[in-house]
C-alpha positions as CSV (number, residue, x, y, z in Angstrom):
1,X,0.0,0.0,0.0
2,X,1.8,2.9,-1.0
3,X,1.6,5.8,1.4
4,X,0.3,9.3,0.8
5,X,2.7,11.9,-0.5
6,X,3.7,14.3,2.5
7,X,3.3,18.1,2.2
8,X,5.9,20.4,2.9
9,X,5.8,21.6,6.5
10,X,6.7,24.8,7.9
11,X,10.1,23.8,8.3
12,X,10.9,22.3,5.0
13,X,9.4,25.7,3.6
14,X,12.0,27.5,6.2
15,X,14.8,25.4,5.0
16,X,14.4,25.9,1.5
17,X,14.5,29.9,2.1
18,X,17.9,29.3,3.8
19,X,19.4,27.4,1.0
20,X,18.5,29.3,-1.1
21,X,20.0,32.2,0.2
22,X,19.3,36.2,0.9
23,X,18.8,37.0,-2.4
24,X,15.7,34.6,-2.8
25,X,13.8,37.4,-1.0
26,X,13.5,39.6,-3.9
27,X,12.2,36.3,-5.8
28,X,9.4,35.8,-3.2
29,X,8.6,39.6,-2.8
30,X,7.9,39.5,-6.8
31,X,6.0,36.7,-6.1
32,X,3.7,37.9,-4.1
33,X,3.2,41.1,-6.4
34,X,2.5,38.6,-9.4
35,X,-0.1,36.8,-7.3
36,X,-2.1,40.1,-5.8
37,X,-1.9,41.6,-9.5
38,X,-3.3,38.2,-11.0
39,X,-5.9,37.8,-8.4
40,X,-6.8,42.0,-9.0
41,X,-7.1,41.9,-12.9
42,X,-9.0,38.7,-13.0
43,X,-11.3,40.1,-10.8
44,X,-11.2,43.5,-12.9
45,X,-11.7,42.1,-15.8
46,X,-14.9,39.6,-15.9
47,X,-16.7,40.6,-19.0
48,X,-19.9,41.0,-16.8
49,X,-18.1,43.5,-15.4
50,X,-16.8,45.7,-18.1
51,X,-19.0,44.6,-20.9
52,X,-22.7,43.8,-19.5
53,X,-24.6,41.8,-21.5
54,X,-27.8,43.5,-23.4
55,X,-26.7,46.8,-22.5
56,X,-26.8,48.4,-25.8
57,X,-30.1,47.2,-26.1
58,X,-31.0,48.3,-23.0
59,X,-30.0,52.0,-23.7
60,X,-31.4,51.7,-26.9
61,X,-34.8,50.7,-25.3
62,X,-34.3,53.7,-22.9
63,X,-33.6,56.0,-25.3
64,X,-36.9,55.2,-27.6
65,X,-39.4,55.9,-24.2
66,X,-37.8,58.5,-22.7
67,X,-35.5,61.4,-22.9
68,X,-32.0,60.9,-21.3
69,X,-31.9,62.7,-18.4
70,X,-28.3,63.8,-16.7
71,X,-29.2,61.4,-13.1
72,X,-29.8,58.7,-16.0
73,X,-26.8,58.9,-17.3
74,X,-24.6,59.4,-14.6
75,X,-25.9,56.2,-13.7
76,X,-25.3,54.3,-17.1
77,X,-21.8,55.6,-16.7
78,X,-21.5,54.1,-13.3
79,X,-22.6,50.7,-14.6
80,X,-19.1,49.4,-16.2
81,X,-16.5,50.5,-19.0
82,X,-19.3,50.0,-21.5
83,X,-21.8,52.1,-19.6
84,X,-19.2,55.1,-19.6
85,X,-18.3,55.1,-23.3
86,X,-22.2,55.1,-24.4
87,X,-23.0,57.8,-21.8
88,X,-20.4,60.3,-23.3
89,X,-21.8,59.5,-26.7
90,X,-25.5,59.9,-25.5
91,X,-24.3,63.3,-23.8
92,X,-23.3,64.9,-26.9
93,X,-26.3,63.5,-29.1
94,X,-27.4,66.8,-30.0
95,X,-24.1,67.9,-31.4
96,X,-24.1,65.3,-34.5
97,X,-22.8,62.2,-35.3
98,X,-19.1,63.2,-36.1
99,X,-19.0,64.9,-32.0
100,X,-20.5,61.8,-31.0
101,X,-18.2,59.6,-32.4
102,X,-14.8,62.4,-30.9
103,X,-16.4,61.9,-27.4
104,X,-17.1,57.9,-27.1
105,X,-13.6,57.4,-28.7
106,X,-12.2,60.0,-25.9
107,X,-13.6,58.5,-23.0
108,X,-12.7,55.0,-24.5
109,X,-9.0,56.0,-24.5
110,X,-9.7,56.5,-21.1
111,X,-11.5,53.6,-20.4
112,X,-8.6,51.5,-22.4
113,X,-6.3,53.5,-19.9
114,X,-7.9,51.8,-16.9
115,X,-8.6,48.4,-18.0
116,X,-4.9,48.1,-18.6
117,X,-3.8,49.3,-15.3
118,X,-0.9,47.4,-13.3
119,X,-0.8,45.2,-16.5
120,X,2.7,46.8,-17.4
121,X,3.4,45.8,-14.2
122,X,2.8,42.2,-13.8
123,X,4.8,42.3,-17.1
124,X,7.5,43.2,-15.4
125,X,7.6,41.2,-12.8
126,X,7.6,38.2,-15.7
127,X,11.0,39.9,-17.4
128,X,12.6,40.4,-14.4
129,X,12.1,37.4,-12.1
130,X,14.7,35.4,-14.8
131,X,16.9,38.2,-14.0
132,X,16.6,38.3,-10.3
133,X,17.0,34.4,-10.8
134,X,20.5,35.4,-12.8
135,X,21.5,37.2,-10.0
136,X,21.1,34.6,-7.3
137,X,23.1,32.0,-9.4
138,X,25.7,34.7,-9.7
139,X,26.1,34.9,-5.4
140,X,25.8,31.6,-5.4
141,X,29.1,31.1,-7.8
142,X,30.8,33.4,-5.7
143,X,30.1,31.9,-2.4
144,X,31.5,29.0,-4.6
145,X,34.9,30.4,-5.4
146,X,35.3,31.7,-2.0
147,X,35.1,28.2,-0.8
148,X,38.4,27.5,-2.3
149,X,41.1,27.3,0.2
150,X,44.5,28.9,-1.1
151,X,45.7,25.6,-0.7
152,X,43.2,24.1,-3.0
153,X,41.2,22.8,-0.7
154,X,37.2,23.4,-0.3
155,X,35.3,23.7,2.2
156,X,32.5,21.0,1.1
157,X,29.6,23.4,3.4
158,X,30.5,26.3,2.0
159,X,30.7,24.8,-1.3
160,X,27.1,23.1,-1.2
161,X,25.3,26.1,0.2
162,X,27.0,28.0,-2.9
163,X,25.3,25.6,-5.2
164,X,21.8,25.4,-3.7
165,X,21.8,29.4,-4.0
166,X,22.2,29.4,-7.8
167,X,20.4,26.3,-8.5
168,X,17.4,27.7,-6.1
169,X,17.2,31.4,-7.4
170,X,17.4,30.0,-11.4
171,X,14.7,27.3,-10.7
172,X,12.3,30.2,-8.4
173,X,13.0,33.0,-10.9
174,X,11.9,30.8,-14.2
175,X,9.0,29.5,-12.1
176,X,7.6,32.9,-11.3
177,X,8.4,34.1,-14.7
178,X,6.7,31.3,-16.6
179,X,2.7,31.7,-15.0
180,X,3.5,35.8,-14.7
181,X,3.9,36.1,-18.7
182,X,1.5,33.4,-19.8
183,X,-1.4,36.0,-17.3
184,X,0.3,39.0,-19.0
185,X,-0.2,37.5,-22.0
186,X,-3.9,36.8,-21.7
187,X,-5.2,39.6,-20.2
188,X,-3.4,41.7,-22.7
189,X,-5.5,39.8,-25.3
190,X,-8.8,39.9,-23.2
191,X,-8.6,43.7,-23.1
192,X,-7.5,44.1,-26.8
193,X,-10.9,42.0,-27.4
194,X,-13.1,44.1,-25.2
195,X,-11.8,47.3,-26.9
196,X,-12.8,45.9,-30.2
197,X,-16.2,45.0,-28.7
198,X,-16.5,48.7,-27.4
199,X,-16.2,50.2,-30.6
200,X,-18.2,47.8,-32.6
201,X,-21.2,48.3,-30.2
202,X,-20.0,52.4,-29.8
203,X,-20.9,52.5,-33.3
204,X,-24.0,50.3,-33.2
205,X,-25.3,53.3,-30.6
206,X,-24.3,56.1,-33.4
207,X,-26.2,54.2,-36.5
208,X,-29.4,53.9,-34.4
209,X,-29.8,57.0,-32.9
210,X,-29.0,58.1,-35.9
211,X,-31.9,56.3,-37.7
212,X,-34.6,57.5,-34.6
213,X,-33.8,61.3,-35.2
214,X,-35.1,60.9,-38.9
């Protein structure tokens, strides 16, 4: 009966750090920073959340039954990303379709702005963490070479805790690398996508108000 894997405990967690050395702490600081920036833009950026489903339509409907009033669209601009990019186009309705068009493509710059905050950052954190890794291998071959003895000697402790630092801080710095660029990655692409969406449905709002005002 074979028996069930063992998790690491405090203590092997603990021992791991030391081996690996002081510069490992930069490693696990960026870490941490990929994690909380992950776990932020995830959150951020559900499409329910910046993209509402059947809210065009539901302006739309709005818009044919009653006159937008300033309270209503300070609240469609509260709603989400979307909400704010129709509202400055329903704003300026009276001032054509070309001022229409300026506005919602102004306020989406803006928009674009926030949905790609601390994005730059997590990418970062992906180019770097090989580099901290680099580093940590380099203190780690210098604690080996100063275990040589001017007699040619080693000493074999010094030696081995010179290894485990560069093999530790190249192993943590590729790991934290790897998951930070592949989230980079994809929420780069899910914002490019929603900005395309924005337009496409910016426009939609244009074309029919423009067909209800003849």
């Amino acid at each position: 009966m074979r028996a069930a894997p063992r998790l690491p405990s405090e203590n092997d967690l603990l021992s791991l750090i030391q081996a690996a050395g002081w510069p490992v702490w930069f490693l696990i600081l960026a870490s941490i920073a990929a994690v909380a920036l992950i776990i932020e833009r995830f959150l951020s950026l559900k499409r329910a959340k910046v993209l509402p489903a059947g809210l065009l339509e539901e302006v739309v409907g709005l818009r044919r039954s009653q006159p937008m009033t300033p309270e209503l669209l300070n609240r469609l601009a509260a709603n989400s990303p979307l909400g704010r990019v129709l509202a400055s186009g329903l704003r300026n309705e009276a001032a054509g379709r070309e001022l229409m068009k300026e506005a919602m493509e102004e306020t989406g710059r803006a928009v674009a702005h926030d949905l790609e905050r601390y994005l730059s950052a997590l990418g970062t954190i992906a180019a770097i963490a090989p580099l901290m890794g680099l580093f940590g291998t380099v203190v780690g071959m210098i604690e080996i070479f100063g275990a040589q003895a001017p007699t040619g000697s080693a000493n074999p402790q010094q030696l081995a805790h010179g290894i485990s630092v560069a093999l530790y801080n190249t192993a943590l710095g590729i790991l934290i690398a790897i998951p930070a660029m592949i989230a980079y990655r994809h929420f780069r692409a899910r914002v490019d996508s929603y900005l395309v969406e924005m337009e496409q449905q910016s426009l939609r709002l244009v074309d029919t108000l423009r067909n209800l005002q003849r």
